[in-house]
DSSP file (Angstrom, degrees, kcal/mol; ACC not computed):
  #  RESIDUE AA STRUCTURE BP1 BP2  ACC     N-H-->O    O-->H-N    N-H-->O    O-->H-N    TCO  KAPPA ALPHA  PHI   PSI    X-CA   Y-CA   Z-CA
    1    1 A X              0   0    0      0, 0.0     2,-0.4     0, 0.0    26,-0.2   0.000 360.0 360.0 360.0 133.8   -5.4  -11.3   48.7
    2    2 A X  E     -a   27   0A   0     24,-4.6    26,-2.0    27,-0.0     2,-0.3  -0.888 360.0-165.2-119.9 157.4   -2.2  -11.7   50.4
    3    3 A X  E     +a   28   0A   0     -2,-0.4     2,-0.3    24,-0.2    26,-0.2  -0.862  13.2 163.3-129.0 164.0    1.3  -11.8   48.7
    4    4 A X  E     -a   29   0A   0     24,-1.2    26,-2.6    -2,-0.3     2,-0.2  -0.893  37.4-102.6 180.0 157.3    4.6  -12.9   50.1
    5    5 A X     >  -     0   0    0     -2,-0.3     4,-0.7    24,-0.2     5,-0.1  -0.509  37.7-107.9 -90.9 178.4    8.0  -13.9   48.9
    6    6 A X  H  > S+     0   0    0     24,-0.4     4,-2.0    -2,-0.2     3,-0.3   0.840 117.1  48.6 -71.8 -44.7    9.2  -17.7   48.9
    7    7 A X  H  4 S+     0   0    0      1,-0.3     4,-0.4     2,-0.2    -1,-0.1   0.736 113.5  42.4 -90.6 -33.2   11.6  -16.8   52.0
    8    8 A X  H  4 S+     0   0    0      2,-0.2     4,-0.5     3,-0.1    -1,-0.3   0.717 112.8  51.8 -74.4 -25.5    9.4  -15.2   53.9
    9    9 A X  H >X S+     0   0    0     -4,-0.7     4,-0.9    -3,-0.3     3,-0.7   0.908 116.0  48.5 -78.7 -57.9    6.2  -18.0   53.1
   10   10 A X  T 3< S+     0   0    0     -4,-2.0     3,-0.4     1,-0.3    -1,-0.2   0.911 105.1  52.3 -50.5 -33.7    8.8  -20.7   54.2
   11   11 A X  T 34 S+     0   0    0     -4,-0.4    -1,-0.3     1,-0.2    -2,-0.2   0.931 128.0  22.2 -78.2 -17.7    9.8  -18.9   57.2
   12   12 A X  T X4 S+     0   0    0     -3,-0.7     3,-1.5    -4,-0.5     4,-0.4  -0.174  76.3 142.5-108.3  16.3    5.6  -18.7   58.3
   13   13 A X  T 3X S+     0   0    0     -4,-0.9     4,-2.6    -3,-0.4     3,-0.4   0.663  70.4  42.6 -78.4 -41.7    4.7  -21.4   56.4
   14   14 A X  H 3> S+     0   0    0      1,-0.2     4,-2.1     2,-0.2    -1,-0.3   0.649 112.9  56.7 -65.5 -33.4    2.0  -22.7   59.2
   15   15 A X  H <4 S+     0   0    0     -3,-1.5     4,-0.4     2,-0.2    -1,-0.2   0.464 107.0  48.2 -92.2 -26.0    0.8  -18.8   59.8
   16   16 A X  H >> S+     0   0    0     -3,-0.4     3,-2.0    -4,-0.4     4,-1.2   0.783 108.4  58.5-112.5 -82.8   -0.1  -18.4   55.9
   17   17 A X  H 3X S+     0   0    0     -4,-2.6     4,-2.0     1,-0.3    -2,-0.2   0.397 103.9  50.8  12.1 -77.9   -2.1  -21.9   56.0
   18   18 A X  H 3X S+     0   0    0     -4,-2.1     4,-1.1     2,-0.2    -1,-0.3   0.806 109.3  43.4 -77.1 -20.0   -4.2  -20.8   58.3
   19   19 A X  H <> S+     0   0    0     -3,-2.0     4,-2.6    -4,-0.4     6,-0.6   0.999 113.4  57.8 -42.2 -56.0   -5.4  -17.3   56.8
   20   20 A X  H  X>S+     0   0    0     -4,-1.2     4,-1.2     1,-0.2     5,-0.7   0.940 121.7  23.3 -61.8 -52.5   -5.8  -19.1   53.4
   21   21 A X  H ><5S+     0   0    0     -4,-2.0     3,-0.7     1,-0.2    -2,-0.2   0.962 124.0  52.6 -93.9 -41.4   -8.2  -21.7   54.9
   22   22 A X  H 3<5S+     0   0    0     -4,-1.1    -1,-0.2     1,-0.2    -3,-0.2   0.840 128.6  17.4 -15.7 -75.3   -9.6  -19.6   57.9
   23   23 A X  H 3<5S-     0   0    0     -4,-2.6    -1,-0.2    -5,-0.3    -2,-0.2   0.040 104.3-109.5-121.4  10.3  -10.7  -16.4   55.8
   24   24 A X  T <<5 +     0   0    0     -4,-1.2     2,-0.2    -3,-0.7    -3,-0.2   0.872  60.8 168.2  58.0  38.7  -10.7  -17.8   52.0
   25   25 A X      < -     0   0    0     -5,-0.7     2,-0.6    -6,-0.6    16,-0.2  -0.613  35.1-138.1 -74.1 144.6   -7.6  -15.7   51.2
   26   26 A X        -     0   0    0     -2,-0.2   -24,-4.6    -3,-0.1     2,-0.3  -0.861  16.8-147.0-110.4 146.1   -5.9  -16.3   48.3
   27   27 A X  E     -aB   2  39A   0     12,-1.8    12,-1.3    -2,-0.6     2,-0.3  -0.770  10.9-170.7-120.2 123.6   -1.8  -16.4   48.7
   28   28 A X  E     -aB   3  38A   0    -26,-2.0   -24,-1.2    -2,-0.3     2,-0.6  -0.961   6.3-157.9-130.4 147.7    0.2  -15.3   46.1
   29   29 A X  E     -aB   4  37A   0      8,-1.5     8,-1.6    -2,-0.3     2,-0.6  -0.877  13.4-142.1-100.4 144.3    4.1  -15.8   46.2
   30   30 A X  E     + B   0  36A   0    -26,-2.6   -24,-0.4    -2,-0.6     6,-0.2  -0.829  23.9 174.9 -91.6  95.4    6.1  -13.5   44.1
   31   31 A X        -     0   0    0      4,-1.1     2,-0.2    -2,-0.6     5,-0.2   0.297  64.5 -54.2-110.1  21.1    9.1  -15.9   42.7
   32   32 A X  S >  S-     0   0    0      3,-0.4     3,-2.2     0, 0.0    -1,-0.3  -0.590  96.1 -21.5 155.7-165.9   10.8  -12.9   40.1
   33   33 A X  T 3  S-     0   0    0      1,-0.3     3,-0.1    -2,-0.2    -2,-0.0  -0.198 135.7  -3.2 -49.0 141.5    9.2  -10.8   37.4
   34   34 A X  T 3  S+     0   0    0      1,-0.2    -1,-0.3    -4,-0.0     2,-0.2   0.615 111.2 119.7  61.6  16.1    6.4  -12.0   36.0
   35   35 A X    <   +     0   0    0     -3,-2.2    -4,-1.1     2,-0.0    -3,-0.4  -0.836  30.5 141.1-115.6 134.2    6.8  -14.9   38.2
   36   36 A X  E     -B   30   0A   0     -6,-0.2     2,-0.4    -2,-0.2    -6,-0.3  -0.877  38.4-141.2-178.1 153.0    4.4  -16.3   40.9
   37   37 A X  E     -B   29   0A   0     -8,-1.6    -8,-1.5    -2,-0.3     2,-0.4  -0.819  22.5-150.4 -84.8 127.2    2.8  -19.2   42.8
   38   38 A X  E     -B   28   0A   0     -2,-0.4     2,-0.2   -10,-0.2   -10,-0.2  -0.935   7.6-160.4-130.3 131.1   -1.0  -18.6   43.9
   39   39 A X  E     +B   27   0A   0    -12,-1.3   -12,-1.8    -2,-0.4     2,-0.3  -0.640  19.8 171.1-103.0 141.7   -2.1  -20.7   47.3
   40   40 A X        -     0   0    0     -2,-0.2   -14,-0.1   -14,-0.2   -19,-0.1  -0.964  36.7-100.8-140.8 146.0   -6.0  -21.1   47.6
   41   41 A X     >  -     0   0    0     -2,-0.3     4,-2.5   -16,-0.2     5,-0.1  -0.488  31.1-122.0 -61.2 142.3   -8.4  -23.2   50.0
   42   42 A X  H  > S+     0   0    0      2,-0.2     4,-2.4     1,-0.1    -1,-0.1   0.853 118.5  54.6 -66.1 -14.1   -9.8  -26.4   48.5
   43   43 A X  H  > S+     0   0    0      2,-0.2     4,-2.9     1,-0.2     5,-0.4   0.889 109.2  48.7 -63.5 -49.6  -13.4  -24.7   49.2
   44   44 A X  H  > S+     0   0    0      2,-0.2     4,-0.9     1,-0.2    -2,-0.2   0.928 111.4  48.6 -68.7 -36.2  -12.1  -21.7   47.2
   45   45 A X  H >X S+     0   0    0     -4,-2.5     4,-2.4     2,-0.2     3,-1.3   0.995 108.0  58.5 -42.7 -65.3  -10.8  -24.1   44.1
   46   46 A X  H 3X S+     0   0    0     -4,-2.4     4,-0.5     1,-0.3    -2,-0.2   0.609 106.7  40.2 -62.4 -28.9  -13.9  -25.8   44.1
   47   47 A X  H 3< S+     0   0    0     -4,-2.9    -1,-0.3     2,-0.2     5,-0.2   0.752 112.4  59.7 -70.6 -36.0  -16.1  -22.9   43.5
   48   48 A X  H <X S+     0   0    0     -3,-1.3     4,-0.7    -4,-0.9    -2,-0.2   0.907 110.8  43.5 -47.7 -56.2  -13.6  -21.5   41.1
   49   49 A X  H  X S+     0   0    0     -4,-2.4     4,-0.8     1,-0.2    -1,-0.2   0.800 110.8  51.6 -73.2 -16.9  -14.1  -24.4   39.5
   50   50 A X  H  < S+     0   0    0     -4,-0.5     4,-0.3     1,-0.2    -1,-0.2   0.179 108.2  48.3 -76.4   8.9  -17.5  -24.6   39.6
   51   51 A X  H  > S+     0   0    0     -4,-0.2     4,-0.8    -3,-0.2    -1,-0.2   0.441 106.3  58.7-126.3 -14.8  -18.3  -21.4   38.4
   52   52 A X  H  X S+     0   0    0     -4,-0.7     4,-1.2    -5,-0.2    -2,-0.2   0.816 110.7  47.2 -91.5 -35.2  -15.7  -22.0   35.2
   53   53 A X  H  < S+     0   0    0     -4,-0.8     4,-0.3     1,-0.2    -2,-0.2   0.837 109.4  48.8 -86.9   2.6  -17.9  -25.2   34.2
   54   54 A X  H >4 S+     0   0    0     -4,-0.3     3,-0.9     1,-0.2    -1,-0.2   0.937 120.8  44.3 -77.1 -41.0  -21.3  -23.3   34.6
   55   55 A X  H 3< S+     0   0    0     -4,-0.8    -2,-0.2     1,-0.2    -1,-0.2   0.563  96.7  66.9 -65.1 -25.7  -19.4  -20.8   32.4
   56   56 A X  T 3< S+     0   0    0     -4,-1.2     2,-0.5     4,-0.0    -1,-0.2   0.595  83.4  85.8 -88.0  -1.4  -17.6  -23.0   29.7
   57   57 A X  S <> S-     0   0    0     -3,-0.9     4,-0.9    -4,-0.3     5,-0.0  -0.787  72.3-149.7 -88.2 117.7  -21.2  -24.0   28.1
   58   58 A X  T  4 S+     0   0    0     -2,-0.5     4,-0.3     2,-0.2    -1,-0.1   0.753  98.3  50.7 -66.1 -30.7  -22.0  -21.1   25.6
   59   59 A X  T  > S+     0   0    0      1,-0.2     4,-1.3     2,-0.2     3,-0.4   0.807 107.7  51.1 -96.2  -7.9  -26.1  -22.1   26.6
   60   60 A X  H  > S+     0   0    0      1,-0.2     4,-2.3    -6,-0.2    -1,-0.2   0.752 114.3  39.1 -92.6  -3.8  -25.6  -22.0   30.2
   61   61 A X  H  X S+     0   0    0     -4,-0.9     4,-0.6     2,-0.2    -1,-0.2   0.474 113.0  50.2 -96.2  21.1  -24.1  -18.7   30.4
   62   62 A X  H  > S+     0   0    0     -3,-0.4     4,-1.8    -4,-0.3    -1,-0.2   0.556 116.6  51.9-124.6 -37.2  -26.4  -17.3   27.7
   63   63 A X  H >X S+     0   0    0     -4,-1.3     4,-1.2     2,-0.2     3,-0.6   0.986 118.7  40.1 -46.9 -61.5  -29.2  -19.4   30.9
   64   64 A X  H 3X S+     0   0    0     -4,-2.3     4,-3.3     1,-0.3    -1,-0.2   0.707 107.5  50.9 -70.0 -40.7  -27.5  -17.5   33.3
   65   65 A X  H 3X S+     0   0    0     -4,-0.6     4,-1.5     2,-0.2    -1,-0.3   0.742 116.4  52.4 -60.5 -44.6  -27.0  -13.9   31.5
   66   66 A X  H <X S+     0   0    0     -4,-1.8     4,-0.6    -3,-0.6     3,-0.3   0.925 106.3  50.5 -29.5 -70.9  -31.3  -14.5   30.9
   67   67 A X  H >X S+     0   0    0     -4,-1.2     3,-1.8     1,-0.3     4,-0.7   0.967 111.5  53.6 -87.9 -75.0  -32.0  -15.3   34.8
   68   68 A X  H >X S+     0   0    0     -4,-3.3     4,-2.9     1,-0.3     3,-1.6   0.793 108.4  44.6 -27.0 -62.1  -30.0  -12.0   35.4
   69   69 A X  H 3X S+     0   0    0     -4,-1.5     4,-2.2     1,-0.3    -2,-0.3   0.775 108.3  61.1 -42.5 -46.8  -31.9   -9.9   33.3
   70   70 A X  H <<>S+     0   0    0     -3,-1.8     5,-0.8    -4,-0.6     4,-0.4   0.493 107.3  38.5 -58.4 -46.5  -34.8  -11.2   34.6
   71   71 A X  H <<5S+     0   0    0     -3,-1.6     3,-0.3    -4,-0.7    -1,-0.2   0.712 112.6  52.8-107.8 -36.1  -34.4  -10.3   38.0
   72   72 A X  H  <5S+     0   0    0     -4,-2.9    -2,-0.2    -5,-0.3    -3,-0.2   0.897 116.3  45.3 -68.3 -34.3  -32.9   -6.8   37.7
   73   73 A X  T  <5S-     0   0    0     -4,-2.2    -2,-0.2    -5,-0.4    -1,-0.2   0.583 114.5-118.4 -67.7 -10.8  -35.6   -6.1   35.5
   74   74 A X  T   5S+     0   0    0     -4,-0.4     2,-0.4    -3,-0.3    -3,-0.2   0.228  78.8 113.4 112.6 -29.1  -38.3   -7.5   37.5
   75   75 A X      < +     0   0    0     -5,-0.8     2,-0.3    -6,-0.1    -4,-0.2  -0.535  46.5 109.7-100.7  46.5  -39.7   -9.8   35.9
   76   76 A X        -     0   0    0     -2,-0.4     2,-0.1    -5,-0.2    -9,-0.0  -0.890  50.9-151.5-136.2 136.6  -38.7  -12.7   38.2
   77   77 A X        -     0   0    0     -2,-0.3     2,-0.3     2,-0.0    -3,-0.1  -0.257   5.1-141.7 -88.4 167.7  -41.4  -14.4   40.5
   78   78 A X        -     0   0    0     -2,-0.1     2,-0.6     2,-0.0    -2,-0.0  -0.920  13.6-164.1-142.8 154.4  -40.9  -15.9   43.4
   79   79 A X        -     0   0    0     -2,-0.3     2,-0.7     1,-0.0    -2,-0.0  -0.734  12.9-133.3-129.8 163.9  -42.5  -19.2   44.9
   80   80 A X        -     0   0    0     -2,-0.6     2,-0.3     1,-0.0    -2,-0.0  -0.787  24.7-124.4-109.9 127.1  -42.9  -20.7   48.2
   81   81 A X        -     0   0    0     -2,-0.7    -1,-0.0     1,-0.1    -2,-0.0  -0.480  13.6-108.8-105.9 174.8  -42.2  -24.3   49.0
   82   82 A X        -     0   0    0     -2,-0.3    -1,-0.1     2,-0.1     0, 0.0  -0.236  25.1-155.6 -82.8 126.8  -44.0  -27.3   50.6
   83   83 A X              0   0    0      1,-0.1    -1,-0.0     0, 0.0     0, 0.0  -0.218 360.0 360.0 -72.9-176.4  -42.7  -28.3   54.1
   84   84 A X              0   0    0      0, 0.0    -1,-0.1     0, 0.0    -2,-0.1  -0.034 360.0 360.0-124.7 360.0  -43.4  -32.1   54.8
């Protein structure tokens, strides 16, 4: 995660771009207390988002929380599939 001021992001503006989409860094500008802008890749939104709707269903995260268990415990298969 990188952070920056507003004066400093403006003066590099081109230079902070490429990090965020180059190395999935997330940008945060500091604009006073408790104040702040946060810059992301669209790659990096989209998983963000994708991972908040697997999450907003009380039965797929209770699916997901399962599958875990499942596999730290052991008790996960695995199977091999058919080329064409």
């Amino acid at each position: 995660m990188l952070t920056t001021t507003l004066s400093d992001f403006r003066k590099d503006i081109k230079r902070y771009f490429d990090q965020i989409s180059q190395n999935f860094e997330t940008l945060i500008i500091n604009r006073g207390k408790d104040s702040g802008i946060v810059i992301m890749s669209l790659a990096e939104y989209n998983s963000l988002k994708a991972t908040h709707h697997e999450l907003s269903s009380k039965v797929n995260e209770e699916r997901l929380d399962a599958a875990t268990q499942k596999l730290k415990s052991g008790k996960s298969f695995e199977k091999q599939l058919l080329e064409e």
